[in-house]
LOPA-457319 format. One record per atom (N, C-alpha, C): x, z, y; chain; atom name. Coordinates in Angstrom, 3 decimals, decimal comma, padded with zeros to 6 digits, always signed. Atoms other than C-alpha are relative to their C-alpha. Layout:
BEGIN
SITE         xx         zz         yy   kette   atom
SITE          X          Z          Y       A     CA
...
This chain:
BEGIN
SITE         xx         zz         yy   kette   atom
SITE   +000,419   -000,080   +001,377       A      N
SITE   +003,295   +000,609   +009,992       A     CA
SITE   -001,458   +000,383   -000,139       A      C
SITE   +001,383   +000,100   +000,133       A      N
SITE   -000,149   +001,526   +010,971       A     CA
SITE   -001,019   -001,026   +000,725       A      C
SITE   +000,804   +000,825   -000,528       A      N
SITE   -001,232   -000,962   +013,406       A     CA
SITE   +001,062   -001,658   +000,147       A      C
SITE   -001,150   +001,008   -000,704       A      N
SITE   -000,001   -004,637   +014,169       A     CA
SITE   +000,667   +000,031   +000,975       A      C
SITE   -000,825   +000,230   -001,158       A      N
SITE   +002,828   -004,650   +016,303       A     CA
SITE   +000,080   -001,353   +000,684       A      C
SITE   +000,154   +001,135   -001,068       A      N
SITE   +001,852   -006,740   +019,253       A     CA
SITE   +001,291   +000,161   +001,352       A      C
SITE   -000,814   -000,235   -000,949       A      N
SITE   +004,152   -005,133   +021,795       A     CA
SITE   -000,261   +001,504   +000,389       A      C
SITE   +000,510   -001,139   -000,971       A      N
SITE   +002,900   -002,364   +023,872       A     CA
SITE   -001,567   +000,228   -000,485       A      C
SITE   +001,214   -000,306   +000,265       A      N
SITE   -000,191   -000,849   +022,206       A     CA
SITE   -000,349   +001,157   +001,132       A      C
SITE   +000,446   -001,161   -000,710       A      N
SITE   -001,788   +000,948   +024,993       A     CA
SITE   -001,580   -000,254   +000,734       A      C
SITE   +001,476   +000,487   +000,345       A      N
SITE   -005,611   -000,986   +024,684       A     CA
SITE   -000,411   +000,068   -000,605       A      C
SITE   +000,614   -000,015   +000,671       A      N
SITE   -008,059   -000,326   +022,608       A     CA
SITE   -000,115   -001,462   -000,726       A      C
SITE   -000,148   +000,912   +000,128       A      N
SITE   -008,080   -003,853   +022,938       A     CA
SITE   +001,215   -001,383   -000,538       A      C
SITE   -001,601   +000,651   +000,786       A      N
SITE   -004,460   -004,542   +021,449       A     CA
SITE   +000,224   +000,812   -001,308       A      C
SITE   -000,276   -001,196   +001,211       A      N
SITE   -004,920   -001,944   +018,593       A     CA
SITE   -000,887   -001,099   -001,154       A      C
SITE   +000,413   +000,740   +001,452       A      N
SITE   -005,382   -003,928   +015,083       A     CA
SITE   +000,352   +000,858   -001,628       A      C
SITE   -000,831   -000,797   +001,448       A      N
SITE   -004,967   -001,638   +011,643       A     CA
SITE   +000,582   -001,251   -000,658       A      C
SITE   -000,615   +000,694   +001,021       A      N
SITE   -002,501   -003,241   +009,303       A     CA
SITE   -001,495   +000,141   -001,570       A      C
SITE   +000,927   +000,289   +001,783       A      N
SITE   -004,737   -004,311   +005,490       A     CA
SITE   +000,320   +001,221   -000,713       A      C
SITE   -000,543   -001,379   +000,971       A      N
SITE   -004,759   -001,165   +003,443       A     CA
SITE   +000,627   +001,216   +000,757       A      C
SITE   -000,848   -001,545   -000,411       A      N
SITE   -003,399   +001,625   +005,896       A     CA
SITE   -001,438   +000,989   +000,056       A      C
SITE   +000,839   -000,800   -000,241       A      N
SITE   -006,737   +003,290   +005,929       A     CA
SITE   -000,215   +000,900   -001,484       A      C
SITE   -000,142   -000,165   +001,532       A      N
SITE   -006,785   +003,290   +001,751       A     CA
SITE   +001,184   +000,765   -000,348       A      C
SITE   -001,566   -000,190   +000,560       A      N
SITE   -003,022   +004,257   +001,610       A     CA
SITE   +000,139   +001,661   +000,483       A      C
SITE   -000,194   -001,529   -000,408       A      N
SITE   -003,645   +007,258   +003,858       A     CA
SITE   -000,660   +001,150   -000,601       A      C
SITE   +000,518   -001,083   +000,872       A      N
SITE   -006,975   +008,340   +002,071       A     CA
SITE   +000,332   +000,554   -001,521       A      C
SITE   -000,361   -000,241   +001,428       A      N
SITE   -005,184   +008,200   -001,565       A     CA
SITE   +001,957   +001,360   +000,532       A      C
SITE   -000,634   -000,961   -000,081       A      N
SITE   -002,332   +010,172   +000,226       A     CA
SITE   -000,079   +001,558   +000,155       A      C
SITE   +000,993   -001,040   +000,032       A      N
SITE   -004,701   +012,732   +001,407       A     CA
SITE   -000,482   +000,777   -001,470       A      C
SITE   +000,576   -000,136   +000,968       A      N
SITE   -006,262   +012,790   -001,749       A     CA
SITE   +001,594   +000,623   -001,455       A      C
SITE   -001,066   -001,330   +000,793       A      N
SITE   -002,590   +014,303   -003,268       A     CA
SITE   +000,693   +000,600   +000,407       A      C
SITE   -000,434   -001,675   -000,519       A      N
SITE   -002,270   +017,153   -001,283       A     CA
SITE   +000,266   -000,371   +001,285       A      C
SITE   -001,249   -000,333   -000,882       A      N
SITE   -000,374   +015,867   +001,394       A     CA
SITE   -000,955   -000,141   +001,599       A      C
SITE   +000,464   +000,142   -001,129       A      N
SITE   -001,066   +016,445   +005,393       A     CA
SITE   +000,464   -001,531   +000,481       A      C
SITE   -000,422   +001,133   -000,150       A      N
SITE   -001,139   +013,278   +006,999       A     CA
SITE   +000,356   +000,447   +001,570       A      C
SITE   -000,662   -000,564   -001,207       A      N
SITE   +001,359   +013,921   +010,434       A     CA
SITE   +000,448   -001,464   +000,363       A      C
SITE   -000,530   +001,566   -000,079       A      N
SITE   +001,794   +010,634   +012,653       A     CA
SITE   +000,872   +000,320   +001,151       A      C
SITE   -001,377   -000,137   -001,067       A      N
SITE   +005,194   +010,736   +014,951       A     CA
SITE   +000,290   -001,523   +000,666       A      C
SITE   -000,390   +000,796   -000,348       A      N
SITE   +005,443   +008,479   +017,263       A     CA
SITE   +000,768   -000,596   +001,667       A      C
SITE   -000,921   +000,212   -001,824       A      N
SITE   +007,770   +006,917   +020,639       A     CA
SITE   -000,946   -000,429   +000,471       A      C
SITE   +000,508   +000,713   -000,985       A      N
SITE   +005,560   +005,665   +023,075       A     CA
SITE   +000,684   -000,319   +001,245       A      C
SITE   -000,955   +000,345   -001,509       A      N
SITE   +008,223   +004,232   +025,765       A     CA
SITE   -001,348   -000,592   +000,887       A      C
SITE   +000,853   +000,980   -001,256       A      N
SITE   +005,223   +002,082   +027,239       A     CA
SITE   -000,582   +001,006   +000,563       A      C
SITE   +000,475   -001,058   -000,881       A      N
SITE   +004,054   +005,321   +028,598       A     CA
SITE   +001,253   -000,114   +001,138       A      C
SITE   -001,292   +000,214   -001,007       A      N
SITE   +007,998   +005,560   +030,593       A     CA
SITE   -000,215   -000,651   +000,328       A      C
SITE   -000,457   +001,300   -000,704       A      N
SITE   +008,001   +002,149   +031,429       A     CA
SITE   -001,222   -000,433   +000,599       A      C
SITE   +001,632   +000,362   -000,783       A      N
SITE   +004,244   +001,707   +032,782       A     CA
SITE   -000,680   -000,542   -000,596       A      C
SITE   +001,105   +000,750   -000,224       A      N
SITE   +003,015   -000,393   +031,086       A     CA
SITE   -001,472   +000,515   -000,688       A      C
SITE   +001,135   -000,443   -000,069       A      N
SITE   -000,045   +001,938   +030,322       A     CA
SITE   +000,711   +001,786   -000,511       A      C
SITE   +000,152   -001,635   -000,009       A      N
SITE   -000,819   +006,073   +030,583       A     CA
SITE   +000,063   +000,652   -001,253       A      C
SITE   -000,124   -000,907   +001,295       A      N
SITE   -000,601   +008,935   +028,231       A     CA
SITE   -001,681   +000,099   -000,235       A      C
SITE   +001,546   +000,077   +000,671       A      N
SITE   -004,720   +008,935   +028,516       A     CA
SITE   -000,304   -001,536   -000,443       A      C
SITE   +000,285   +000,951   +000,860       A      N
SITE   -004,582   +005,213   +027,261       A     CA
SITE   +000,367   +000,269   -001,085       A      C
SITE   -000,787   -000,395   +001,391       A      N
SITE   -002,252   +006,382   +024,457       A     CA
SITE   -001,046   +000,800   -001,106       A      C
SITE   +000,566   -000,402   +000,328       A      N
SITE   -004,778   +008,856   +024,002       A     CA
SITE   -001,296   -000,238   -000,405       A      C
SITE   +001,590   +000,580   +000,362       A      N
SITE   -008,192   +006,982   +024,130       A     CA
SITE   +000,647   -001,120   -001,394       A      C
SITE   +000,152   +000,765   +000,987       A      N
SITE   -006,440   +004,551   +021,771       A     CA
SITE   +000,167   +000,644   -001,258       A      C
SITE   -000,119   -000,679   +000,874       A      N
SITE   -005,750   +007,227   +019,403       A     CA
SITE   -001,189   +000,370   -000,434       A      C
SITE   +001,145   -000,044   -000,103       A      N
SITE   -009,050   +008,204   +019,780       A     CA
SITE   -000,962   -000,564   -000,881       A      C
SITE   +000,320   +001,760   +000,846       A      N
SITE   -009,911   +004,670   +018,259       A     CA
SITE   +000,168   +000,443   -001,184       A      C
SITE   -000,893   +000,392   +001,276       A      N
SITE   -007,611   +004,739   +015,600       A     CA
SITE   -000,880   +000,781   -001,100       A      C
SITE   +000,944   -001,111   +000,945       A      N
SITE   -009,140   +008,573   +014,232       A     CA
SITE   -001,088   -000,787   -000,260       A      C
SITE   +001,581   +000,125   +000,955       A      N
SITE   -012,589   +007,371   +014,104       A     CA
SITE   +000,020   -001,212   -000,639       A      C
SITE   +000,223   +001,363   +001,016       A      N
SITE   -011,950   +004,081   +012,766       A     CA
SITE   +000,422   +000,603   -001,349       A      C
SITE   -000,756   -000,451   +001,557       A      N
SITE   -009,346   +006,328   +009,961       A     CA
SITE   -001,413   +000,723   -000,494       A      C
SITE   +001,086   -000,759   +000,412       A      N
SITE   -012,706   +008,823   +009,478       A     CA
SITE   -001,443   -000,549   -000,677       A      C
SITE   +000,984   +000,873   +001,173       A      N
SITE   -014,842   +006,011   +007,779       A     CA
SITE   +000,818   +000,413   -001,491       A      C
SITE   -000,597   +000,096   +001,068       A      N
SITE   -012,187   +006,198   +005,299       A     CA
SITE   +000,345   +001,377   -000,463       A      C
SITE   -000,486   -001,920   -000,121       A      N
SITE   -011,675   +010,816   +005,608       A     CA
SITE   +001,519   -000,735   -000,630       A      C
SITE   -001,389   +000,645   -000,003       A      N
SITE   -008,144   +008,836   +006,305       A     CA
SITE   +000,734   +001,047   +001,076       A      C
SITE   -000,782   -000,307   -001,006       A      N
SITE   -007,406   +010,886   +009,533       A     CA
SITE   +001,072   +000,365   -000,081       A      C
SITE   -000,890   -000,515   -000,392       A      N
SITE   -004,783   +012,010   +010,789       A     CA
SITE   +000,076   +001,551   +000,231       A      C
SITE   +000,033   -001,559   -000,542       A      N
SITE   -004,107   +015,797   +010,462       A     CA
SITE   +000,427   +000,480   +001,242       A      C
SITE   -000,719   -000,071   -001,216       A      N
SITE   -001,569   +015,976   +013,619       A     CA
SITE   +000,554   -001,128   +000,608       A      C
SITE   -000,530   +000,788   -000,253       A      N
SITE   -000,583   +013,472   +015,827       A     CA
SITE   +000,967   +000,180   +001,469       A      C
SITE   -000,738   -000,317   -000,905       A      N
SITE   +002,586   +013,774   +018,085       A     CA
SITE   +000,785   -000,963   +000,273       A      C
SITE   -000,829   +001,273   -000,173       A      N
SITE   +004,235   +011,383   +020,477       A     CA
SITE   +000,565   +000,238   +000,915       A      C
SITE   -001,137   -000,061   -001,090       A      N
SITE   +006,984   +011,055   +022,664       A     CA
SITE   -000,037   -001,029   +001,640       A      C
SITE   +000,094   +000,695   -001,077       A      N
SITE   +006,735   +009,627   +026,218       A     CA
SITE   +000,747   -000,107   +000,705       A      C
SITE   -001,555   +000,054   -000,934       A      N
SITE   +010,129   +009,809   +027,257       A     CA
SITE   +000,869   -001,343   -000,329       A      C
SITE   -001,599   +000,809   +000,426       A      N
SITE   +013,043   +007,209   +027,447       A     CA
SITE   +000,979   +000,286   +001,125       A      C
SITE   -001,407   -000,185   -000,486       A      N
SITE   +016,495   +007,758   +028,818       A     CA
SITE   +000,087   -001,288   +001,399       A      C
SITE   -000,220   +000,904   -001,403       A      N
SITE   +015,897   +004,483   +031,114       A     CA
SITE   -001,434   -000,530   +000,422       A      C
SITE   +001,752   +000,435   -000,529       A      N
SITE   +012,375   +004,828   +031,871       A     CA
SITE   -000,233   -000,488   +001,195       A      C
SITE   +000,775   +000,215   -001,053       A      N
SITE   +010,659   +003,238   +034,445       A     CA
SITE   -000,812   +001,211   +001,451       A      C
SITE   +000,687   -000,893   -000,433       A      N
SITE   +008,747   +006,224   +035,638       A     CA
SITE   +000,954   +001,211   -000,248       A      C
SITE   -001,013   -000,824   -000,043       A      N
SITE   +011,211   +009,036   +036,909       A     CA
SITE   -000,575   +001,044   -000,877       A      C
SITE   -000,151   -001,216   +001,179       A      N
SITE   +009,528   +011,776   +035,157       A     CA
SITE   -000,668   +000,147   -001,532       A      C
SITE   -000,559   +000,541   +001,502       A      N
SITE   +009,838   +010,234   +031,753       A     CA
SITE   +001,317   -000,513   -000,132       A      C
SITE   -001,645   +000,463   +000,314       A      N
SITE   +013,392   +009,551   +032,363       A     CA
SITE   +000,798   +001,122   -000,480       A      C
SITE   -001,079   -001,089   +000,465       A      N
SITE   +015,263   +012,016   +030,002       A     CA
SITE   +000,511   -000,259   -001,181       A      C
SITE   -000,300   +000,101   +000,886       A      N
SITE   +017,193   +012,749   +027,285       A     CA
SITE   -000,615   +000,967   -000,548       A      C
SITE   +000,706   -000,762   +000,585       A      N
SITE   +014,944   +014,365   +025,136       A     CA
SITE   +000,139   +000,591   -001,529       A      C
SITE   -000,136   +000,033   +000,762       A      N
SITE   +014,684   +015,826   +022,011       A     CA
SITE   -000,831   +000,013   -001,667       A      C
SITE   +000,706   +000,034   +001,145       A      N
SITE   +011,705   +014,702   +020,567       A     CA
SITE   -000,166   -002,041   +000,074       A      C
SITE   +000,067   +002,067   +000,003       A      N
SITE   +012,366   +010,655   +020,983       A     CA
SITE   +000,724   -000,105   -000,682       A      C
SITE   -000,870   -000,131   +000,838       A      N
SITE   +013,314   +009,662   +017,681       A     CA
SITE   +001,278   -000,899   +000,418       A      C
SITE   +000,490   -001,004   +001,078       A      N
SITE   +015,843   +009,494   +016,026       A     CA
SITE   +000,519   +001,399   -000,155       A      C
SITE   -000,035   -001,159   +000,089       A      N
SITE   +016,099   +012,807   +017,085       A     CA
SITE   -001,486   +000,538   -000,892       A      C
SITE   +000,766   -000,741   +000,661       A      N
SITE   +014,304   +015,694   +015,154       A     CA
SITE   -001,455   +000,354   +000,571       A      C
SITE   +000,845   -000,967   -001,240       A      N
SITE   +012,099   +017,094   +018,051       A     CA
SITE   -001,411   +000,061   -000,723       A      C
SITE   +001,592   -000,225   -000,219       A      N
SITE   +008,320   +016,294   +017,330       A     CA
SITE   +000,034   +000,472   -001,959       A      C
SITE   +000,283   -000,373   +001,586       A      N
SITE   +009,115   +016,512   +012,893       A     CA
SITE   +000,385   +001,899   +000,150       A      C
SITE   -000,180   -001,498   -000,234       A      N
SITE   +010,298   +020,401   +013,864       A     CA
SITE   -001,090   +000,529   +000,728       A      C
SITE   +001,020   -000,574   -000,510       A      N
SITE   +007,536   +020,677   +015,798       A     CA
SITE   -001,242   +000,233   -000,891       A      C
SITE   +000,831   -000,474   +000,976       A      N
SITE   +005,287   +020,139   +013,066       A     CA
SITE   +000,030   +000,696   -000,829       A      C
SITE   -000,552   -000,835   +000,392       A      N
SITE   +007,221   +021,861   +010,869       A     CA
SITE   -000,913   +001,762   +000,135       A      C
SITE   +000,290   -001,535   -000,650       A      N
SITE   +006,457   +025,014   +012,989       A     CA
SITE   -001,309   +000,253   -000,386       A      C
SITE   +001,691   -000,356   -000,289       A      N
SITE   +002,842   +024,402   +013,873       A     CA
SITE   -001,055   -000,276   -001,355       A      C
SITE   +001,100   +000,360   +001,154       A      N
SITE   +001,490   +023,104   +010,503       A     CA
SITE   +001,050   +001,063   -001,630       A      C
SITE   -001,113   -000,775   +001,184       A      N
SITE   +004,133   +025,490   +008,036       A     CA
SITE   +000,062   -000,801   -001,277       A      C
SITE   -000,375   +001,262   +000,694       A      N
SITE   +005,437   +022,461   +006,465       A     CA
SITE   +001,965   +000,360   -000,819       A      C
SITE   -001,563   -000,119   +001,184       A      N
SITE   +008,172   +022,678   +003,236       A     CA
SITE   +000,471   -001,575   +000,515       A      C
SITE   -000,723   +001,628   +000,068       A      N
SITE   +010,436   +019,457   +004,727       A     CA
SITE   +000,186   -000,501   -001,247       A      C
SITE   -000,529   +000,707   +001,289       A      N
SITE   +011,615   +019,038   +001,051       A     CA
SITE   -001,454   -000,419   -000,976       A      C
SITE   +001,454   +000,591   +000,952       A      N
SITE   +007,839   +018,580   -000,304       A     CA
SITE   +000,128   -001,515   +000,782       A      C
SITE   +000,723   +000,721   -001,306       A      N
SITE   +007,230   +016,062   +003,022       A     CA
SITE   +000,589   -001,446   -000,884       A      C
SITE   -000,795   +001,893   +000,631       A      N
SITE   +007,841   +011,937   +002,175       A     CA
SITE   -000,044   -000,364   +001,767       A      C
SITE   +000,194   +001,206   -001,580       A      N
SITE   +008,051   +009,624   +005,568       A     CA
SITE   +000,247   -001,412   -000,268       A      C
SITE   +000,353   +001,252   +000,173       A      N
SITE   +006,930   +006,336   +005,877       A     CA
SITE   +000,457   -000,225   +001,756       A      C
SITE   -000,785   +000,391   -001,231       A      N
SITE   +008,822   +004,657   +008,718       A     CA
SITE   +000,458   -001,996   +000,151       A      C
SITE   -000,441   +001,234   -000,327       A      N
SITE   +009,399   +000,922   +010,100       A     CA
SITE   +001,261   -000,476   +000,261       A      C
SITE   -001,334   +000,375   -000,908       A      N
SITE   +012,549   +001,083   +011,875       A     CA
SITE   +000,807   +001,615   -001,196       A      C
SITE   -001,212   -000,740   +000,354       A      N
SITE   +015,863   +003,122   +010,798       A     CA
SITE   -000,029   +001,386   +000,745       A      C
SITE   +000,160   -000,873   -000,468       A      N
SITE   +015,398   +005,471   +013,326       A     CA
SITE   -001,427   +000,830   -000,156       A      C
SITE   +001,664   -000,791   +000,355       A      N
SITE   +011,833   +007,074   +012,405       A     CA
SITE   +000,899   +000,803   -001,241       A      C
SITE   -000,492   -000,035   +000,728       A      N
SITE   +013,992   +007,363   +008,925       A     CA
SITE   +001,259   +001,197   +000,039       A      C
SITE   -000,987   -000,905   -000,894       A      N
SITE   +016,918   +009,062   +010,834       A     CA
SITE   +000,017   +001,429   +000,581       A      C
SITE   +000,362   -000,966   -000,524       A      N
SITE   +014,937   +011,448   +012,051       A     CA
SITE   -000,338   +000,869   -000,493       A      C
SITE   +000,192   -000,771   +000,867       A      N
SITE   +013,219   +012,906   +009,241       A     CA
SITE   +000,967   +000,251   -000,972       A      C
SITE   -000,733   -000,523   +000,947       A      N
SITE   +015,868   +013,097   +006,965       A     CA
SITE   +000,961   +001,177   +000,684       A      C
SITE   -000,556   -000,598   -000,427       A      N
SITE   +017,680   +014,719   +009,695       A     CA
SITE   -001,010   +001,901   +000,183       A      C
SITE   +000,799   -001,010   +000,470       A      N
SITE   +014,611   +017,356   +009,512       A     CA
SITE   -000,394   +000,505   -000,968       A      C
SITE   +000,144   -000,434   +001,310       A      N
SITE   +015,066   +018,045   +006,124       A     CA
SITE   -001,202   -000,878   -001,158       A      C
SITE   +000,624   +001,447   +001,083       A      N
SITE   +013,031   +015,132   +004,371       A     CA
SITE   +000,809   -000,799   -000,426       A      C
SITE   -001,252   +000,798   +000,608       A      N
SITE   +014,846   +013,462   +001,911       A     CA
SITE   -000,433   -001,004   -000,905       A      C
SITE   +000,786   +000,978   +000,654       A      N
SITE   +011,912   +011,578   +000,444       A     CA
SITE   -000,262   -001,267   +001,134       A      C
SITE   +000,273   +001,331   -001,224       A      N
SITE   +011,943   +008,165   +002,805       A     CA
SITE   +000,161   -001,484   -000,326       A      C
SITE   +000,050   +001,185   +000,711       A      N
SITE   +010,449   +004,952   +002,476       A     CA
SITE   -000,195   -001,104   +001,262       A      C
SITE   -000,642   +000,705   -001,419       A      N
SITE   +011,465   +002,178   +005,080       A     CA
SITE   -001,356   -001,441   -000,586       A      C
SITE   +000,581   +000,704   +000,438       A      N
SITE   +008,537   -000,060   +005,217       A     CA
SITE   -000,109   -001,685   +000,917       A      C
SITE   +000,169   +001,116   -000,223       A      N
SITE   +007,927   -003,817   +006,633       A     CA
SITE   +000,957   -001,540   -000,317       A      C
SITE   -000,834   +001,404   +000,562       A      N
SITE   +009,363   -007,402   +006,707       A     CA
SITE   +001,434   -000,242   -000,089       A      C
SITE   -001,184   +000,121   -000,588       A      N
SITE   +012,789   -006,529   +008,191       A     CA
SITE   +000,926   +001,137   -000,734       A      C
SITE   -000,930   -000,980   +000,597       A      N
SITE   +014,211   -004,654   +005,475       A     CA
SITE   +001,137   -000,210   -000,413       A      C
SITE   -001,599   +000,461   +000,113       A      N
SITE   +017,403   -006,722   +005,239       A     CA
SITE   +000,797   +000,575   +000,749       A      C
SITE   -000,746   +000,151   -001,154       A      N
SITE   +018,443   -005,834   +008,707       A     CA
SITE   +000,033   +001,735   -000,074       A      C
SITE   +000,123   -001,437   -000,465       A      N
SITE   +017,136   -001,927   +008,343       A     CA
SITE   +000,453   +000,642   -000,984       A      C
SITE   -000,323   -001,059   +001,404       A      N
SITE   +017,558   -000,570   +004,645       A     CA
SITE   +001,667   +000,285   +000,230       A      C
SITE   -001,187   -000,707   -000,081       A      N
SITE   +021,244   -000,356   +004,684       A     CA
SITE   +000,504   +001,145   +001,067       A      C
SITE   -000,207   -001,235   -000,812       A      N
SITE   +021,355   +002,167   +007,854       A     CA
SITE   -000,560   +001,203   -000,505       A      C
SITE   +000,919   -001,253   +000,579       A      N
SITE   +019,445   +004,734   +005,617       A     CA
SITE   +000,449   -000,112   -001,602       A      C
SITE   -000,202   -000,162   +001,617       A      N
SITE   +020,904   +005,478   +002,194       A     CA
SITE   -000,634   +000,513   -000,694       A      C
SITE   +001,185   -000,085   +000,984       A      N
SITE   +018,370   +006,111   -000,733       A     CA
SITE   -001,655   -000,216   +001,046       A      C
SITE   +001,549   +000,360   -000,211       A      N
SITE   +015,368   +005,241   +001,085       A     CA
SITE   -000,621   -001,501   -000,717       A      C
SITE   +000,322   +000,654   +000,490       A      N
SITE   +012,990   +003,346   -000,886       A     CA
SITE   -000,706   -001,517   +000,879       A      C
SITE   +000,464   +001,306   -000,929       A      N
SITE   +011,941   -000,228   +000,620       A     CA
SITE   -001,093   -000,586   -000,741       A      C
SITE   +001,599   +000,621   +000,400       A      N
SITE   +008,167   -001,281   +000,287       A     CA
SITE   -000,176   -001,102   +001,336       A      C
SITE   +000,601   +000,887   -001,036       A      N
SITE   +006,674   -004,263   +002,656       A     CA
SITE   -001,212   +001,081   +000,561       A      C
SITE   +000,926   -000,493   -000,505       A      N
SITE   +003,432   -002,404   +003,096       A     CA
SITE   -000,015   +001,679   -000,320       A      C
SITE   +000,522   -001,633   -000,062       A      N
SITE   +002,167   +001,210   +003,421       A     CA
SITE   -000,689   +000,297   -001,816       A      C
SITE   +000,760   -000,241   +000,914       A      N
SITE   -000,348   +000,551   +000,745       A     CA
SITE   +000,621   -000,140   -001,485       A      C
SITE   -000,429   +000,207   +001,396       A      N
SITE   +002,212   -000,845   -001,931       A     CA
SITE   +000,614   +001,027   -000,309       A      C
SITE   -000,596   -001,379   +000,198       A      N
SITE   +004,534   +002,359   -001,408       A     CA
SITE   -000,964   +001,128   -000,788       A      C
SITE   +001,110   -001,203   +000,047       A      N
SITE   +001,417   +004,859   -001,737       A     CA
SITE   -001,037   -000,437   -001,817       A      C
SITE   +000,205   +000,103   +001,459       A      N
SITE   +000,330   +002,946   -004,964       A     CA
SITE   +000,843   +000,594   -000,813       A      C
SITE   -001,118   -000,292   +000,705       A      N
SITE   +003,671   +003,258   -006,282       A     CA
SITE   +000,148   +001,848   -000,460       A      C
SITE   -000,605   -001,130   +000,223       A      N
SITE   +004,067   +007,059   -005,309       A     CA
SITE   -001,419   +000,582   -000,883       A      C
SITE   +001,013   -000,539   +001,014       A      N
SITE   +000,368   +007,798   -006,960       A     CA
SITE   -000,100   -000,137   -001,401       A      C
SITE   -000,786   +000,301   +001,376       A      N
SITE   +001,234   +006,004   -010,303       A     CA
SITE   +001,239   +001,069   -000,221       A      C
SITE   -001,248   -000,541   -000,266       A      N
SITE   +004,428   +008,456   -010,107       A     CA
SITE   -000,628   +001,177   -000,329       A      C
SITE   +000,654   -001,566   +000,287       A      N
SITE   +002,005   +011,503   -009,698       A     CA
SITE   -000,729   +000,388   -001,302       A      C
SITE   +000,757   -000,175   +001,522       A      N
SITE   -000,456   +010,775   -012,837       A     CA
SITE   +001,067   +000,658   -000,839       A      C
């Protein structure tokens, strides 16, 4: 929901922002809210690139979001899978959604009210996770919302980041 999904983002050179996620984040910013990005990275488990690619491409992402004072307040990601490639990323963990793990972690470290929080999520499980961390504001976003909205009851269904974040600012006036 923030970059095109090509496959395995773990290049600077495979990292593309989606139209409007830079706008969507600074007008979220801009009403109150921390911006916290949670995310799986299996292609760390499975090889096909490092936790310092993960990291230089993050790297990217901030200063490209910091034209826009879009950043990212916290960003936390998971490098585990259950049938990883790389033995010590093979676990059952409990911050690979849609477990709770990394939204409790912020929780902690940023003293976050879950019931203020919204989540913007692609898949069912991102969705899964936060509501299971006490967010009950959740909005299931891209093309495949036939196949995903019904695994998540009341979550709102937008295509893009930017049409949701209109919607919820109209809402705030």
């Amino acid at each position: 929901m923030i970059n095109i999904d090509y496959g395995f983002v773990g290049q600077i050179e495979n990292y593309d922002i989606i139209d409007g996620v830079p706008q969507a984040l600074k007008m979220l910013k801009d009403l109150g809210y921390y911006l916290v990005l949670v995310t799986n990275q299996s292609g760390i488990a499975r090889g096909k690139y490092t936790e310092s690619d993960f990291l230089k491409v993050t790297s990217f992402m901030q200063a490209n979001l910091s034209l826009f004072d879009a950043c990212f307040d916290k960003v936390y990601f998971c490098p585990h899978h259950p049938n990883a490639d790389l033995p010590q990323y093979r676990c059952e963990c409990d911050c690979r959604k849609p477990k709770s793990g990394m939204f409790l972690q912020a929780q902690k470290e940023l003293n976050l009210d879950m019931t203020q929080c919204l989540m913007f999520g692609d898949h069912a499980s991102d969705l899964i996770a936060a509501k299971n961390a006490g967010i009950s504001e959740l909005y299931l976003l891209g093309t495949h919302l036939k196949e995903e909205a019904p695994k998540i009851d009341g979550a709102k269904c937008f295509f893009t980041l930017i049409e949701s974040v209109k919607k919820i600012k109209n809402e705030n006036k």
